[in-house]
C-alpha positions in Angstrom: 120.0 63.9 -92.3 119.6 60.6 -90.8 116.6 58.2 -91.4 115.4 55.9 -88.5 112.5 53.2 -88.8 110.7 51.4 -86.3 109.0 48.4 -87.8 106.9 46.5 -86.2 103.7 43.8 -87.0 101.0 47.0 -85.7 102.6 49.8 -87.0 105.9 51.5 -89.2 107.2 54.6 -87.9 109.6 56.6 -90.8 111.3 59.9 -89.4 114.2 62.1 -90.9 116.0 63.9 -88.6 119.0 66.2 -88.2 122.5 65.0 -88.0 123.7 65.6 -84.5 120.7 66.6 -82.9 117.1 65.2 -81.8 114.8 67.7 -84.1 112.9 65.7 -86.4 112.4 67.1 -89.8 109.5 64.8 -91.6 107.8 61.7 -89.5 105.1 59.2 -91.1 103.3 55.9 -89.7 102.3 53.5 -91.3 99.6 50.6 -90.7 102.2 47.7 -91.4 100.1 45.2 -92.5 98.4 47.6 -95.5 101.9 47.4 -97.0 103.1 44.4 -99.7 106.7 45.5 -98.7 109.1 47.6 -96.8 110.6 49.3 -100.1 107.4 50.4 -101.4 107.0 52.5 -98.2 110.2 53.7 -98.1 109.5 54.9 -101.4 106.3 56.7 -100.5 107.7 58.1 -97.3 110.6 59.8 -99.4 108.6 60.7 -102.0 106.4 62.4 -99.5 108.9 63.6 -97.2 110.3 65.8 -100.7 106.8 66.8 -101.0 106.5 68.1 -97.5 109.9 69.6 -96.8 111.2 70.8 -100.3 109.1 74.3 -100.6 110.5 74.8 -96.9 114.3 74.6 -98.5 115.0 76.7 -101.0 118.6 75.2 -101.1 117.5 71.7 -101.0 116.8 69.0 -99.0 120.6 67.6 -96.9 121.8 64.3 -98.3 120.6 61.3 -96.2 123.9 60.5 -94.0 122.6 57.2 -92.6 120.0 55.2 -91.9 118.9 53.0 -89.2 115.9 50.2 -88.2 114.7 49.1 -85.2 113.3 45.2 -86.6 110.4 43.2 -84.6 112.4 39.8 -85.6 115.8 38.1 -85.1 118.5 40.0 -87.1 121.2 37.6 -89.1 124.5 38.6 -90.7 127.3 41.9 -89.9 126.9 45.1 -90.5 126.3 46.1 -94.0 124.9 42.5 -94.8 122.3 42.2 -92.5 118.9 40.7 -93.3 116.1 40.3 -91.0 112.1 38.1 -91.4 110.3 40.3 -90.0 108.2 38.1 -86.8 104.7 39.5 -87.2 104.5 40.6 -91.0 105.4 38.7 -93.8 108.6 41.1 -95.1 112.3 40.3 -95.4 114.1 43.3 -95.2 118.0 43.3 -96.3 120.2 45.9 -95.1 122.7 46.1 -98.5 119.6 46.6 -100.6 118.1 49.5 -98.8 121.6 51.2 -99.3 121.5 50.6 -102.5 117.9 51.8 -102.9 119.0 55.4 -100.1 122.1 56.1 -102.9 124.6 53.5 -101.1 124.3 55.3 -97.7 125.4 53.0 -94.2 122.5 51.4 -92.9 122.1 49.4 -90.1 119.0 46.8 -88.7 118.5 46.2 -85.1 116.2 44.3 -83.3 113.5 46.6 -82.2 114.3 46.1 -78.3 118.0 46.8 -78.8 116.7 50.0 -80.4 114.2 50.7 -77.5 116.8 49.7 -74.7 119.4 52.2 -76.6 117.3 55.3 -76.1 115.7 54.5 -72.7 119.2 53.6 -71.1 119.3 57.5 -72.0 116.3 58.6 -71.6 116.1 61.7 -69.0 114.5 61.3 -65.4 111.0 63.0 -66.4 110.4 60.0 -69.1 110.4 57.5 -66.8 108.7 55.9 -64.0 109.7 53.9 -61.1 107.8 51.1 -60.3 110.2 49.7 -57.7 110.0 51.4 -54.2 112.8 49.6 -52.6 115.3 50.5 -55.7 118.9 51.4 -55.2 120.2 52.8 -58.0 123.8 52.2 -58.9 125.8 55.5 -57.1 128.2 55.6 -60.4 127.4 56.6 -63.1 128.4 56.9 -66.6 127.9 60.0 -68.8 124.8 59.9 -66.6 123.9 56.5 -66.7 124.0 54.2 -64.2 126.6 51.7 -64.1 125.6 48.0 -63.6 124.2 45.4 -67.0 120.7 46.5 -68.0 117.4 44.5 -69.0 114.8 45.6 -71.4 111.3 44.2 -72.1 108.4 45.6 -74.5 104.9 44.2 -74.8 103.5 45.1 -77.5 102.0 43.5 -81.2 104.1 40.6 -79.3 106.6 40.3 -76.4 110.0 42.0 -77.0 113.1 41.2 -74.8 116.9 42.4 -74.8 120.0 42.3 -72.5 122.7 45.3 -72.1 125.9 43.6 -71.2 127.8 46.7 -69.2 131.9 46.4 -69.4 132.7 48.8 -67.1 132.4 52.1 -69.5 129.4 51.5 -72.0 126.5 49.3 -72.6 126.7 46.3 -74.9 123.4 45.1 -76.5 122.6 41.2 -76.9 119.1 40.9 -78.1 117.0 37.9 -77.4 113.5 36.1 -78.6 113.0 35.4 -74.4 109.3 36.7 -75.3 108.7 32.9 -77.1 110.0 31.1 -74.0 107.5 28.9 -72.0 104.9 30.4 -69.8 104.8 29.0 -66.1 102.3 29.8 -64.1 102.7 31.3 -60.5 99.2 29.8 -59.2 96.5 27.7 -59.6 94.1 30.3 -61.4 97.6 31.1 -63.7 97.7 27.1 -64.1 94.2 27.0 -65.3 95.0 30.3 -67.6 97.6 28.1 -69.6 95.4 25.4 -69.9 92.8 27.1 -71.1 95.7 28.4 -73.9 97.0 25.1 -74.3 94.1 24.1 -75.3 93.0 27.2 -78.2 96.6 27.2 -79.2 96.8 23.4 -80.2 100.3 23.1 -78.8 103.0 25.9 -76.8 102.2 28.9 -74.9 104.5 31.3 -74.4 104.4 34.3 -72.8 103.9 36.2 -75.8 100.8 35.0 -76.5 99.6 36.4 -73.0 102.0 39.7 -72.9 100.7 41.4 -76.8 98.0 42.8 -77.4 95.7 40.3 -78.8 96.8 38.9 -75.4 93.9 41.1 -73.4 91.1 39.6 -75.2 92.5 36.4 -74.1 92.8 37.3 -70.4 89.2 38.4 -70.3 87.6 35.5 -72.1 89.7 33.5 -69.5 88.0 35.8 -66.5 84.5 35.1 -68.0 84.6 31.4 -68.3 86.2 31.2 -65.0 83.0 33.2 -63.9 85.6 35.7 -62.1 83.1 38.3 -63.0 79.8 38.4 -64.8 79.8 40.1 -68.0 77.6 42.9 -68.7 75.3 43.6 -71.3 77.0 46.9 -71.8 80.5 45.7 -72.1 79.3 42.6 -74.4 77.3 45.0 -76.9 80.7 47.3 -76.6 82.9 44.2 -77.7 80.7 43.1 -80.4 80.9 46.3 -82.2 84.8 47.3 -81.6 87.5 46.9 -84.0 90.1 46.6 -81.1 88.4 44.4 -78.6 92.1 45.0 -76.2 91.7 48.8 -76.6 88.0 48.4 -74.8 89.0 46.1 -72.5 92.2 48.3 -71.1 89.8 51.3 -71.4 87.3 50.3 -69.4 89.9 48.6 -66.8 91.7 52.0 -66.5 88.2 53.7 -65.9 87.7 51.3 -63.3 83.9 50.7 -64.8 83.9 46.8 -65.6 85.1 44.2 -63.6 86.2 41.5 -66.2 88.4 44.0 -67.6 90.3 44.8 -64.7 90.5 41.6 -63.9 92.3 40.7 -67.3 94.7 44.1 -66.8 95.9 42.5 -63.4 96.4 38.9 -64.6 98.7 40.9 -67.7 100.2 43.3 -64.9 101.1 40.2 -62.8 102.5 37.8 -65.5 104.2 40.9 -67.7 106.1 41.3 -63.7 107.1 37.9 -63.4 108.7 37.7 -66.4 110.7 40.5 -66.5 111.6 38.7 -62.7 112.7 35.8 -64.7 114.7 38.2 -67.4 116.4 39.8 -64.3 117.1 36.5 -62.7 118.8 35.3 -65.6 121.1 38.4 -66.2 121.3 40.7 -63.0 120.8 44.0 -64.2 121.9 45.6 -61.4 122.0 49.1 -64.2 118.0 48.7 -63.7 114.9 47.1 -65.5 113.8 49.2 -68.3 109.6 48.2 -69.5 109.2 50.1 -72.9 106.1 49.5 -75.2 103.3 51.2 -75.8 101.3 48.7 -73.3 102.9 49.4 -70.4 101.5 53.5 -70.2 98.2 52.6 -71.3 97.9 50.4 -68.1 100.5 51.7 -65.9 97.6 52.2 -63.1 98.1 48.9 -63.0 101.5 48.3 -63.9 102.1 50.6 -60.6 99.8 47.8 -58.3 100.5 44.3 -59.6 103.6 44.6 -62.0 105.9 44.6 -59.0 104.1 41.4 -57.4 105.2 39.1 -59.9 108.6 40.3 -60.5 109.6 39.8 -56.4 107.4 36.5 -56.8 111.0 34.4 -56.5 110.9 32.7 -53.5 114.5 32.6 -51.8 115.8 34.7 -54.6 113.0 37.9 -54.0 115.7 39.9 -51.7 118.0 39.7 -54.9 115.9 41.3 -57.0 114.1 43.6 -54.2 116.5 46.6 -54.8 116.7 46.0 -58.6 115.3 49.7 -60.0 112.6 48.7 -62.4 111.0 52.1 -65.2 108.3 52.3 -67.3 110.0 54.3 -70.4 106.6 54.2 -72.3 107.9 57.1 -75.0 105.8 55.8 -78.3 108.6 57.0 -80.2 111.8 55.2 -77.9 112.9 52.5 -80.8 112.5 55.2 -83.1 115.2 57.3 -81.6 117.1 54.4 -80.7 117.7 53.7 -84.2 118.7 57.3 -85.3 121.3 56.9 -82.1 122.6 53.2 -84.1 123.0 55.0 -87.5 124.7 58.1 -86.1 127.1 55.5 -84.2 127.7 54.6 -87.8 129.0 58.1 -88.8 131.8 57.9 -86.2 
């Protein structure tokens, strides 16, 4: 079997899968932040993982092979010493302990884009949609994937960003923490947006703050004291009573039945465009822009209007990035199969 993670600040996803093949055996999630540590949920997801699957197997559960992670955080030291600080969540996770703890099995930690960006460089032609309608994608291809360097971005509990560096036969990941670099704003309501941030943050703005989910609430705030829109009574009453305030607001935008929330999904469409214009700009992934998180399908309606606005928004350098294909890959489970692909790599 082989056990892949995705940990992030929101959520922990835990599966067990087979060896060689995509069927998934046992899969858990986890509310991140109601953990102390990552060990004591391993240990309950094994302990009911047994529970689950051992009165299936007569013969026994198969040895755990190899494990792999997809990390929200910057990942430090090789392969079989790896430790990663967690960015949203206050666990430090070492990759030579959580052998020891799986029986001394390979385990390897990767940051959670480079995991999403592994599986949606693969992912098949049904899981994805094109946002860019003047895309030409790369003619060659290899083991049916197109040639050419590759760029991924996730916005999610915060703003995820990794490269693909393509040497003529595979793909090469380098992550990044591009989602902490500064916002710059595109127009004078964007230059009043960061501000207005400037100003609640005390200090830098980056374009995770906008491009997360806590980031809608922001947005719409913004809208209302910009008197964009008027707020309703409805929506306010809504708000006041809803435990995830950016849930509502992308609801409602989606429904097209309040005006300050669609106003906040287009200023997040727009900006979450631009930079993944600025992401291209800096590494010409000519392979194609893949936009993975959870975010991206709940507001795709949008995604599909204003997304492409910002990203050709480049001035003399829009007809570079004009043919650039661009996906939405919004699988919930994409870093979680990206990190069962890294640990079967380890197998080889």
């Amino acid at each position: 079997m082989i056990l892949a993670g995705d940990i992030g600040g929101t959520k922990t996803l835990l599966a067990l899968r087979v060896l060689a093949e995509p069927r998934v055996l046992w899969q858990q999630r986890y509310d991140s932040a109601c953990v102390a540590n990552f060990s004591e949920l391993l240990t309950d997801f094994l302990h009911q993982a047994h529970q689950a699957l051992a009165p299936q197997m007569p013969q026994g559960l198969p040895a755990i092979a190899a494990a792999g992670f997809g990390i929200a955080g910057p990942i430090s030291g090789a392969v079989g010493a790896q430790q990663v600080k967690a960015t949203n969540l206050p666990w430090t996770l070492d990759s030579a302990e959580l052998s020891a703890q799986l029986g001394g099995i390979p385990v390897v930690f990767a940051n959670d884009l480079v995991a999403s960006g592994t599986a949606a460089i693969f992912a098949p032609a049904p899981a994805k949609v094109a946002l860019n309608p003047f895309a030409r994608v790369p003619s060659r291809a290899i083991s049916g994937v197109s040639a050419g360097h590759v760029a991924v971005i996730a916005a999610g509990t915060g703003l995820g960003e990794a490269l693909f560096y393509f040497d003529g036969t595979r793909h090469h990941p380098m992550p990044t923490e591009g989602g902490h670099s500064d916002f710059a704003p595109n127009s004078a309501l964007e230059s009043e947006l960061w501000a207005y941030l400037r100003a609640k943050l005390d200090g830098h703005v980056s374009y995770e703050r906008i491009l997360c989910g806590k980031g809608f609430v922001d947005l719409y705030e913004f809208a209302k004291i910009q008197m964009l829109a008027v707020e309703t009574a409805h929506m306010q009453a809504r708000l006041a009573n809803c435990p995830d305030k950016s849930a509502e607001i992308t609801a409602q935008a989606v429904a097209g039945s309040d005006a300050l929330s669609e106003i906040a999904c287009r200023l997040f469409a727009r900006i979450y465009g631009a930079e993944a214009g600025n992401l291209a700009l800096k590494s010409l992934p000519m392979g194609g822009v893949f936009v993975a998180g959870a975010i991206a399908g709940h507001i795709l309606p949008f995604m599909q209007r204003e997304f492409m606005q910002g990203f050709l928004d480049k001035g003399r350098f829009a007809p570079l990035l004009k043919h650039i294909p661009v996906w939405v890959v919004s699988d919930p489970d994409l870093a979680l199969k990206g990190a069962a692909q890294l640990a079967q790599a380890r197998l080889v």
